[in-house]
C-alpha positions, -999 to +999 in steps of 0.1 A: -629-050-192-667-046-192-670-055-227-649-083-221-615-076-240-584-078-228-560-055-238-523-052-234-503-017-236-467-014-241-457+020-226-413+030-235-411+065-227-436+087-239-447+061-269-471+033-261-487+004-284-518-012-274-523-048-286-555-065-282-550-101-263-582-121-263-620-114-267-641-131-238-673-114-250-682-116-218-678-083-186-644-092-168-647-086-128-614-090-119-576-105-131-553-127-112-524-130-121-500-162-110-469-159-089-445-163-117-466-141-142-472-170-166-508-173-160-536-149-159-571-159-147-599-137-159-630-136-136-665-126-154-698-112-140-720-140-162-698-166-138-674-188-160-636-182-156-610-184-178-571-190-180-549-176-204-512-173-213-497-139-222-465-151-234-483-171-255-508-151-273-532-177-275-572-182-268-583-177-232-594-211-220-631-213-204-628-232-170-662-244-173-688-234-147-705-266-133-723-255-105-756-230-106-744-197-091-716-173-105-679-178-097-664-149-069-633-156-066-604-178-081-566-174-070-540-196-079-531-230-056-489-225-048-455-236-055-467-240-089-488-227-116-510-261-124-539-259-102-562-228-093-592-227-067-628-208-068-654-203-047-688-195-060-719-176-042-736-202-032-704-218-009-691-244-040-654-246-034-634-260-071-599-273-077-594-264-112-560-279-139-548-249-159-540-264-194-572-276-201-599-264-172-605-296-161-619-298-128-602-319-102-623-319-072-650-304-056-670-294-021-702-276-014-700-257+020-734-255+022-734-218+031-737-185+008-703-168+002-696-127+002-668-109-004-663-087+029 
């Protein structure tokens, strides 16, 4: 994860094949995955996030970072898998659509955020 690819082992009894997924460039912090395992968001240290598809062995697609500070912390927004929400240092709160990393809405809670 710090040098920003994601890889994905197959383990069957003592064997294992390790595939590589996608290639952020980028250090990943952390991996959410959604409720029904269709989705995986992939959180970086520089501050963008990204989606991606497993089942689909695809490119990772850059929700883009808007706002000035880094993101620190994204989960998924259920039932569903369409929508996720972040929060970023400096208190910005995002509503982000999976397909294409459009983001829906918005709020600044004018207050620095840490993870406790």
């Amino acid at each position: 994860a710090q040098d920003g690819i994601l890889l994905f082992y197959h383990v069957k009894d003592l064997q294992y094949e390790m595939k590589l997924c996608v290639d952020i460039s980028q250090p990943i912090s952390s991996l959410v995955f959604s409720p029904d395992y269709t989705f995986l968001l992939l959180l970086t240290e520089q501050g963008p996030v990204y989606s991606y598809k497993p089942a689909h062995s695809g490119e990772a697609v850059k929700l883009l970072d808007t706002c000035s500070s880094c993101f620190l912390a994204a989960d998924f927004l259920i039932p569903g898998e369409k929508y996720c929400v972040s929060v970023t240092t400096s208190g910005e709160v995002q509503v982000w659509f999976l397909e294409d990393g459009t983001c829906l809405s918005k709020i600044n809670l004018d207050t620095e955020v840490h993870i406790t």
